[in-house]
N, C-alpha and C positions, 0 to 999 in steps of 0.2 A: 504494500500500500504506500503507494507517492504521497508527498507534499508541496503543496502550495504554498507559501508563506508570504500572505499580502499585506502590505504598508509595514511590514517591522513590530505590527503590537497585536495584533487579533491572533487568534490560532490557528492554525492552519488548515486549511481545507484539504480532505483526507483524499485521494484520488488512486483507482489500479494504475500500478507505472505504466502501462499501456497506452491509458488514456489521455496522463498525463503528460506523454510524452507528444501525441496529436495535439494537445491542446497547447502545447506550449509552440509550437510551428503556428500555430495560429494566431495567438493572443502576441508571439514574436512579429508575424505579418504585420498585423493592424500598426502596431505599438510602430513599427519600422517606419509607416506610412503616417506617424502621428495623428492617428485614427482612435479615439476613443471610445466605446461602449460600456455595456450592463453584461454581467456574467450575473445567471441562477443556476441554483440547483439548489436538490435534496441533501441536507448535510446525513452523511452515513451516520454518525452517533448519536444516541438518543440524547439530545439537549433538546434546549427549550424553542428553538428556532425548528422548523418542520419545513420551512424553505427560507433560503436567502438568497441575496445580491448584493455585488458588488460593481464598482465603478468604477472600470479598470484605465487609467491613465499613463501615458508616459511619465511623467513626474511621481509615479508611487510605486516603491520600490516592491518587485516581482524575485522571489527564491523558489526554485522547482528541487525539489528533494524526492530522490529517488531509492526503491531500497535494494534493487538489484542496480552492480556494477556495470552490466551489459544496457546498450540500447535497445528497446524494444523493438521491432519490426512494426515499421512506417507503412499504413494502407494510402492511399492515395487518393483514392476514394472516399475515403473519411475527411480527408483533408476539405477536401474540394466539397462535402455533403457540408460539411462542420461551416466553413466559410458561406457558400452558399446563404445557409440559414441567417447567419451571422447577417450577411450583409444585406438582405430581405429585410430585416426586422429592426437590427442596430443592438440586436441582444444576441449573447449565446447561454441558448440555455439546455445545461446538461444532463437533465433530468435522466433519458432513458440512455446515458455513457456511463451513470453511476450504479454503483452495485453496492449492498450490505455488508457491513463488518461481521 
């Protein structure tokens, strides 16, 4: 299970390194292109949030934490679905990439 670690002070958003690893080609994309959106999803632990969002900016610092050493194998496909959505709507929302602890 990946981590996300957004702005330096929240916890981290719990992610399969998989998926983490699509998404960060992604959220790198926009960021590159000084593109800003809304990231949701279903946070995997049971806390008091049952969905969140964030407002992901170039100006706020982005750590991808990973728990295996190897790169995951990059679909391309996913890439291209993920962006898609993304740029439809101006959110990426990862509701059905996330899975249970």
């Amino acid at each position: 299970m990946g981590r996300l670690r957004y702005d330096g002070t929240s916890d981290p958003i719990l992610i399969e390194d998989a998926t983490l690893a699509h998404l960060k080609i992604v959220i790198s994309t926009k960021l590159r292109r000084q593109e800003s959106f809304m990231m949701t999803w279903r946070p995997v632990t049971d806390g008091v949030d049952k969905r969140a969002t964030v407002w992901i900016h170039p100006a706020i610092p982005l750590q991808f934490g990973y728990d295996a050493a190897e790169q995951p194998p990059i679909d391309p496909r996913l890439i291209a679905e993920m962006m898609q959505a993304l740029n439809a709507s101006g959110e990426l929302v990862l509701d059905h990439l996330m899975t249970s602890v």
